[in-house]
Steps between C-alpha positions, in 0.01 A plus 500: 500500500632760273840431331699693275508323162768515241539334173840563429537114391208453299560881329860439372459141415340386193224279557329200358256542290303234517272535808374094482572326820673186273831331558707617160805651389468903611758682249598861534427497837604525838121442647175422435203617690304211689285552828513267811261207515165545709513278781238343740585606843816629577641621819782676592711292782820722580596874392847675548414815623824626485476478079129604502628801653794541241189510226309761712223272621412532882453195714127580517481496105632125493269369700252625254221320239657702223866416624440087469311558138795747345795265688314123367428612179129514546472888360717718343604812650306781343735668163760231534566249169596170627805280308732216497866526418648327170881389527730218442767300652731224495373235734747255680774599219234449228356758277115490571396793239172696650425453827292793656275535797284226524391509820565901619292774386655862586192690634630849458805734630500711787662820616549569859769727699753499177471159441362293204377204612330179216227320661433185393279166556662201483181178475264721365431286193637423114688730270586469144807363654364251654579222260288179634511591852166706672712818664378392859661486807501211822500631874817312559706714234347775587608488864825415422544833206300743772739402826826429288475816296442742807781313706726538284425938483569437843791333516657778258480301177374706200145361403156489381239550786181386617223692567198262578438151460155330443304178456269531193209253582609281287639160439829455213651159415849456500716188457742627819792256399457446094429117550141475384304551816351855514217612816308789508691766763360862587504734253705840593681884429731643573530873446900591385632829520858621302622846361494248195447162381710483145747225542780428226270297296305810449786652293583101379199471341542791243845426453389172373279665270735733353219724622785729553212838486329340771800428683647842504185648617484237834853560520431916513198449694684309811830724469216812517324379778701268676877649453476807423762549711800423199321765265284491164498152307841478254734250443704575773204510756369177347864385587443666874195344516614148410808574801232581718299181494809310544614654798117496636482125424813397665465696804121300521672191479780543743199603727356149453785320547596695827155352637485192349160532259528327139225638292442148292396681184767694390381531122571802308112588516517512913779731491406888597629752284513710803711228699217402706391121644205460285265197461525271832405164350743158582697731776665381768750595838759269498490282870833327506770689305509331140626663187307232303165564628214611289163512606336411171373153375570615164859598541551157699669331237776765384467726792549808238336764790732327806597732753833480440407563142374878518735719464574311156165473389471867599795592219337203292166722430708813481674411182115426361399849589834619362399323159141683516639829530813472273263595183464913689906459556678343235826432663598206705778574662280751758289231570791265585655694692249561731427134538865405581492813782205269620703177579750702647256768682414110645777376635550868696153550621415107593831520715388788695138386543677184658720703694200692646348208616777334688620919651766497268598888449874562460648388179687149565628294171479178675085584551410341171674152627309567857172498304572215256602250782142641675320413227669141443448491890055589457506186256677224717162431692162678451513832662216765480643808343270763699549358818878445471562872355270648766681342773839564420472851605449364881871325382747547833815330391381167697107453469572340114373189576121631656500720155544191304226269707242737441543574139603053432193342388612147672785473737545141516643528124778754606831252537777608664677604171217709414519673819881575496482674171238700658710618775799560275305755338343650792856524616550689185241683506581646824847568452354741243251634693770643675646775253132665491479796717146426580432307846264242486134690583623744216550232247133290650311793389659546172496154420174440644341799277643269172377163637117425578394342723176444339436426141192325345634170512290226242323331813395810656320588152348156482385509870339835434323339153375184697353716698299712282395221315300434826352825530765617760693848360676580833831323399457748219523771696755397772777390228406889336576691807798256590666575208468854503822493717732224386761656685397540857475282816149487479445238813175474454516340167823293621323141419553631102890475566535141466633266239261323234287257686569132391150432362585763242775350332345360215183647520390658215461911574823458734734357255437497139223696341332487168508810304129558545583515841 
């Protein structure tokens, strides 16, 4: 396995110099170097070809001795410097001062076909970031970060991917729910591929400093490498720059709305510079359409990371990264002006991705009423977003009721008044459908290529991590190849097109999820 290393990161960015493995304070850094924890007897479960290919390793080389020691931290490739990442970040609104990564270790950077890819290990053991925790990873986290991440490539969302994930032989105690009863769970890796990992805390954490050298130089070194595209680092670039990530960030967020996943984390150190979903902890796919709905135990009481939530939380961590850059601008009124272009930039591009899911093309000024009443409409009775949205393309002008039963969780709870509001809009929503040129197999396959049929719902996750706790990695493996196409038919795999099974309610994995999850 021979890959072509770069060190652009590690070359450009100053480094810590103390090379101790001990939780601290790193100043004047943006890494320090660290190497993966030994560990007893790992074994590599699932690989994604398709991204070992994207690195230049062949399907032969990852079945390989040396493949499972480089990709669970159990040697280090030969030439390569091992590190962990040092950044900030506000968490849940608050300012948390360092943060870091205390439980990733970036392995090394490859090159391969034009692209620049960061290879990384997340479980592989403590960092000076660490704080009080021990940098390891569980099996059931570790499932859910290696399926989620390359589901969502797949379902056109920009993201960090997967390349491998691993049990490590070893047992890790974790209190699951905070509430004072921790078990020992398999240990496990994941191996995370981006074109970068430097999030907005990265830039946050210098800024907080008034490291303002060290700063400049990060900000250079991602402009150089990253988007080079708006020209050599200046004040108007770093301007450009700051535009860009705005525009990337919202368009990642209208993605998740438009199929229904709510990250559960959404602190300032989780957010990609590059606009990418990065860190899959307390995720979740909404079932029944709920603007309230977060996934996290954490975020239970003020429901700060809601789905409904998002977008603002989005702008929210925007104006932080505006405040860690302003010391290489000097003006505000730049900055502001690009975040007010993002609440309007908003409104326009959250109408159309709601347009494109109910087949909406031609302009209509009554379409923004259509989709508020739909929306009121979703939240009378529980109704599972995928299911409804997916079926609505098979919409005839009379079939509105067989939609609805399919996507309702319980029809006995539908009362008549319920139901007539429904058909009122249907009604509507017809009429409308009538000013689009497009006949109705035309508008099924455009719709159809915006709505999935198949996303990793919470209880498919948790089926696939009760499994492996018992030894059985096929449900692993099925969910993987199912989700590869989120937008087709796929009959075959029809039984994973069905609403959220009762027994997973309230069960934890399916509903809410701890942020060591």
């Amino acid at each position: 396995m021979k890959l072509a290393i770069k060190n652009t990161f590690i070359n450009n960015l100053p480094a810590d110099s103390n090379l101790e493995n001990t939780r601290r304070q790193v100043e004047n850094a943006a890494y320090s170097f660290v190497n993966p924890k030994q560990t007893k007897n790992p074994k590599v479960l699932h690989v994604s070809l398709e991204m070992a290919i994207e690195l230049g390793i062949s399907k032969e080389e990852t079945q390989s001795e040396f493949f499972k020691n480089i990709f669970t931290g159990n040697q280090v490739y030969p030439n390569t410097k091992p590190y962990a990442m040092c950044y900030a970040g506000h968490q849940f609104g608050n300012w948390a001062g360092q943060l870091g990564d205390g439980r990733a270790i970036n392995l090394f950077e490859v090159e391969h076909q034009q692209k620049n890819w960061k290879v990384q290990l997340k479980g592989a053991g403590e960092t000076p970031y660490s704080r009080t925790a021990d940098g390891l990873a569980v099996l059931r986290s570790s499932i859910r970060e290696y399926l989620c991440s390359e589901a969502m490539f797949h379902l056109g969302i920009p993201t960090t991917r997967a390349l491998s994930l691993s049990v490590s032989g070893d047992d890790v105690l974790r209190d699951v729910l905070y509430d004072g009863n921790p078990a020992y769970e398999k240990g496990a890796i994941v191996s995370r591929i981006a074109p970068s990992f430097l999030r907005f805390g990265s830039f946050e954490i210098f800024a907080a400093r008034n490291d303002h050298k060290n700063l400049k130089v990060l900000a250079d070194y991602t402009i150089n490498h990253h988007f080079s595209h708006l020209g050599k680092p200046s004040k108007e670039t770093y301007i450009n720059f700051f535009k860009e990530v705005v525009a990337r960030t919202l368009d990642l967020i209208i993605h998740w709305q438009r199929v229904g996943f709510v990250h559960g984390v959404m602190n300032t150190d989780n957010m990609s510079i590059l606009g990418l979903t990065i860190d899959y902890g307390p995720y979740g796919w909404l079932e029944d359409f709920d603007y309230s709905w977060t996934p996290n135990t954490t975020d239970r009481q003020n429901r700060r990371y809601r789905y409904g939530n998002q977008p603002n939380i989005g702008l929210w961590n925007l104006y932080q990264l505006a405040n860690a850059l302003y010391p290489l601008i000097e003006e505000v009124a730049p900055l502001e002006a690009i975040l007010n272009q993002y609440k309007i930039d908003f409104e326009t591009k959250s109408l159309q991705m709601m347009k494109s899911k109910l087949g909406l093309y031609m302009n209509d000024k009554e379409d923004v009423k259509l989709i508020q009443d739909l929306e009121d409409c979703l939240q009378l009775t529980e109704t599972d977003m995928t299911i409804f949205f997916r079926n609505l393309s098979d919409f005839e002008g009379t079939n509105f009721f067989e939609i609805l039963e399919n996507a309702f969780y319980t029809t006995a709870e539908v009362s008549k008044d319920i139901k007539e509001k429904w058909e009122k809009w249907f009604q509507n929503y017809d009429d409308r459908l009538q000013k689009e040129s497009l006949n109705q197999l035309q508008r099924k396959e455009k719709m159809d290529a915006v709505n999935p049929k198949y996303v990793l719902r919470n209880y498919m996750a948790q089926l696939a991590i009760d499994a492996a706790d018992n030894g059985d990695y096929s449900l692993i493996n099925e969910l993987f190849q199912l989700l590869k196409k989120p937008y087709s038919e796929q009959p075959k795999y029809e039984k994973w097109f069905a609403k959220r099974p009762e027994w997973a309610r309230n069960k934890v994995g399916c509903s809410m999820l701890s942020c060591s999850s």
